[in-house]
C-alpha positions as CSV (number, residue, x, y, z in Angstrom):
1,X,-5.4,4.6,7.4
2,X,-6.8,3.2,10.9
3,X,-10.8,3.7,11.1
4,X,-9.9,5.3,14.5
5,X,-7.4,7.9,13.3
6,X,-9.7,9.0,10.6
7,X,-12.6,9.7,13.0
8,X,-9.9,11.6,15.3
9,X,-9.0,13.9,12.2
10,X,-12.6,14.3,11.0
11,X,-13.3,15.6,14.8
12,X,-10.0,18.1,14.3
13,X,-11.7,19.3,11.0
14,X,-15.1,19.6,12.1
15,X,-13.8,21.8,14.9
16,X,-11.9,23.9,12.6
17,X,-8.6,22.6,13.9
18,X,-5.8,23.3,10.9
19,X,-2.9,21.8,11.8
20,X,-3.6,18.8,13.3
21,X,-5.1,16.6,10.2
22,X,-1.8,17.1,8.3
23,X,0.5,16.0,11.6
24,X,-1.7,13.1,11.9
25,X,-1.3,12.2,8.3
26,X,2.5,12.7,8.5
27,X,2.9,10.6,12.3
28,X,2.0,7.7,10.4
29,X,4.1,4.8,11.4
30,X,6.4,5.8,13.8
31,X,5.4,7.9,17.4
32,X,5.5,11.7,16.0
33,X,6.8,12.7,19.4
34,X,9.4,10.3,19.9
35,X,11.2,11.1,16.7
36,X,9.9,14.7,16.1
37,X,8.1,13.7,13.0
38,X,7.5,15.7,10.0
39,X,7.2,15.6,6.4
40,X,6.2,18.6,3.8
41,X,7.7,21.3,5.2
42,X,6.4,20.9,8.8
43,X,7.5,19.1,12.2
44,X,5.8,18.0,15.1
45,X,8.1,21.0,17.5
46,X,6.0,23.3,15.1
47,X,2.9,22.9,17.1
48,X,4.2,20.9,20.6
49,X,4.0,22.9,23.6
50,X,4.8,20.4,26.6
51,X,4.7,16.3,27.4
52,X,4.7,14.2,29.9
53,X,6.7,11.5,30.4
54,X,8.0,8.7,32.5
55,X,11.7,7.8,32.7
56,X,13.4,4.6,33.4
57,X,13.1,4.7,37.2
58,X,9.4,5.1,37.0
59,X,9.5,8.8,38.0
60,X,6.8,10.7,35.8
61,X,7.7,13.7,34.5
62,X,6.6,16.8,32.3
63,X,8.7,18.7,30.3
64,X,8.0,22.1,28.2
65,X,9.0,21.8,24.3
66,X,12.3,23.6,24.8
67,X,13.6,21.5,26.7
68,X,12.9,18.2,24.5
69,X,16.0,18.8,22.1
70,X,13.7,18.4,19.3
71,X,15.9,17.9,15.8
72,X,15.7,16.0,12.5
73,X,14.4,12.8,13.6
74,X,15.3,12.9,17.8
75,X,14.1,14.8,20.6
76,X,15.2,13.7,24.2
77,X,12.5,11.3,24.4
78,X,14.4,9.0,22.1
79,X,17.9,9.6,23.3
80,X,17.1,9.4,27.0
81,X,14.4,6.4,26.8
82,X,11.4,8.3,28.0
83,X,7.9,6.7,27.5
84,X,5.2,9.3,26.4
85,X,2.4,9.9,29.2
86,X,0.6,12.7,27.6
87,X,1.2,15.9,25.0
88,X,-0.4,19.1,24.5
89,X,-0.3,21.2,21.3
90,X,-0.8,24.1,20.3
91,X,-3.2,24.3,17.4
92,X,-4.6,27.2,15.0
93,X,-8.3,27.3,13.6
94,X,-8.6,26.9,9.9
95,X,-10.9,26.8,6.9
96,X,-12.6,23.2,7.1
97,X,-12.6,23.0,3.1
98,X,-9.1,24.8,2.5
99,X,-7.9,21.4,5.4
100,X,-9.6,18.6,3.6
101,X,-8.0,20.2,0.4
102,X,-5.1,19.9,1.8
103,X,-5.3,16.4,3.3
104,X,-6.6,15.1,0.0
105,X,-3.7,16.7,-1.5
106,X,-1.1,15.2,0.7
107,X,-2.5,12.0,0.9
108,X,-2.8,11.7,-3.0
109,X,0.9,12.6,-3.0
110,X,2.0,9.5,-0.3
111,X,0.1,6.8,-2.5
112,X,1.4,7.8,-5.6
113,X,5.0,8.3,-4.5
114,X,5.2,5.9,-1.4
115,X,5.1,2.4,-1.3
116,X,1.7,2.4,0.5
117,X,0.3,-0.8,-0.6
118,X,3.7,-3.3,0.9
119,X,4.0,-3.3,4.7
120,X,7.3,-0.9,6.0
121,X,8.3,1.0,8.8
122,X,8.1,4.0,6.8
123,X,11.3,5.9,5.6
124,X,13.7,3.9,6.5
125,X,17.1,6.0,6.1
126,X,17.1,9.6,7.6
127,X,18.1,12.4,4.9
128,X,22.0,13.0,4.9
129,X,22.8,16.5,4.6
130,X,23.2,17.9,1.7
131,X,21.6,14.5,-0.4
132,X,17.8,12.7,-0.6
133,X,18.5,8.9,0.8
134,X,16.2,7.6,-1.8
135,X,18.0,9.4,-4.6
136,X,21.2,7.8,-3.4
137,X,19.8,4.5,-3.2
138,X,18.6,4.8,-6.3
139,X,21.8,5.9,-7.8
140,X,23.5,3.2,-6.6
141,X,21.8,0.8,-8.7
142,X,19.3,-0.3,-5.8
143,X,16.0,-0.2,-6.8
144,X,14.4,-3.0,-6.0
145,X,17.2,-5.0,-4.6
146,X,16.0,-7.9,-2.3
147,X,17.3,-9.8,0.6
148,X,15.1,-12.5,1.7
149,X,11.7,-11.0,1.8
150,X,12.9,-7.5,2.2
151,X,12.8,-5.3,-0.8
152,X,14.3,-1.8,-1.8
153,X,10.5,-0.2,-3.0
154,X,11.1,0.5,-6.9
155,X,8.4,3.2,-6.0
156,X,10.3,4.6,-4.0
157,X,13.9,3.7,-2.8
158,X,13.8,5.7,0.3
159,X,11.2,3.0,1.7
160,X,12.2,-0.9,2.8
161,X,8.9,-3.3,2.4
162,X,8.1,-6.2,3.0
163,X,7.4,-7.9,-0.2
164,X,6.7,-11.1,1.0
165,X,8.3,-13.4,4.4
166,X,10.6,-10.7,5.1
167,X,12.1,-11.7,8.5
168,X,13.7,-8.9,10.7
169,X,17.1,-10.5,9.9
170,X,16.0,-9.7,5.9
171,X,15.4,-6.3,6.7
172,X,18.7,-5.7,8.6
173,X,20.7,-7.3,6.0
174,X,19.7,-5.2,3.2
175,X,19.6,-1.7,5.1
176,X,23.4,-2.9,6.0
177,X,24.3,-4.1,2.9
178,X,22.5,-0.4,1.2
179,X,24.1,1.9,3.6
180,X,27.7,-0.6,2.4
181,X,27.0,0.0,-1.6
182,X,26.1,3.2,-0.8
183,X,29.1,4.6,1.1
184,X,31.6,2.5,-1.3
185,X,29.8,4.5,-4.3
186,X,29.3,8.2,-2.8
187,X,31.3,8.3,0.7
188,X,28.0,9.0,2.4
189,X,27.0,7.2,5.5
190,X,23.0,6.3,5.6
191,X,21.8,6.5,9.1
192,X,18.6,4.5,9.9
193,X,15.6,6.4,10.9
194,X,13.7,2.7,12.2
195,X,14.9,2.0,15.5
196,X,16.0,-1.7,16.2
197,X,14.2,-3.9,18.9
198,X,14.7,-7.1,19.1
199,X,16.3,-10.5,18.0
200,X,18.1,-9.7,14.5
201,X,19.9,-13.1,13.9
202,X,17.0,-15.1,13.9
């Protein structure tokens, strides 16, 4: 974890602040506004009460949490191209101990089940309803398939890494060819939870 986010939750717990260590924790790689992040039963709408945010003419604007259109992996800020100025939340006090108890729990669960130690943009496929991606990666026969540099994690199928040289082009091929095998083996369509920017075909 980044030396600054640790000192940002070690401030949160110091102050007694329960919720926000675990969000922080969960935010990981991707913004935990822009795509309502969340992971062990809880979700960044959970504890958001307003941001502020600038739109594609320049015009800076704040907006309360109900009006966000926060979901599984979108909120407004994604689908309408905002750019995060500023967010409040609303916190709860809690038991110093009973949070770093928790962290220490929750962080011992990502390295042993998540490919922590490979680079990634995190989960890569967003959970179709009714399945677990990973699972149906893994049933496909997937684990640790490999395109170029990119990798399906054997740790954890859910998860695309970079094993070694993976070029963006790697990476797009195999989440294509996965979400291909997959849908060819269960009729399921795997929707990415990365967003693309860039320059694919180089």
């Amino acid at each position: 974890m980044e030396q600054y986010k640790q000192e940002f939750i070690e401030f949160m717990v110091e102050s007694d602040v329960l919720k926000f260590g675990e969000f922080t924790l969960k935010s990981g790689r991707k913004s935990p506004f822009f795509m309502n992040a969340g992971a062990y039963g809880g979700e960044m709408k959970d504890v958001l009460t307003e941001v502020t945010v600038m739109d594609e003419e320049g015009e800076i604007v704040t907006l309360p949490a109900d009006k966000l259109e926060l979901g599984y992996r979108t909120s407004i800020i994604k689908t309408a191209g905002y750019i995060v100025l500023e967010a409040k939340l609303q916190l709860k006090e809690g038991n110093p101990e009973v949070i770093r108890e928790t962290m220490k729990d929750l962080t011992i669960r990502r390295t042993t089940k998540q490919p922590l130690e490979y680079p990634s943009a995190g989960s890569t496929f967003k959970r179709p309803e009714g399945y677990f991606a990973g699972k149906l990666i893994m049933d496909s026969g997937l684990a640790g398939y490999q395109v170029g540099g990119a990798q399906v994690s054997e740790k954890h199928c859910g998860f695309v890494i970079n094993a070694g040289g993976a070029t963006a082009r790697d990476v797009r091929t195999l989440m294509d060819n996965v979400r291909d095998i997959v849908y060819k083996k269960y009729g399921v369509t795997l929707e990415p939870e990365v967003k693309f920017l860039g320059d694919f075909e180089a």
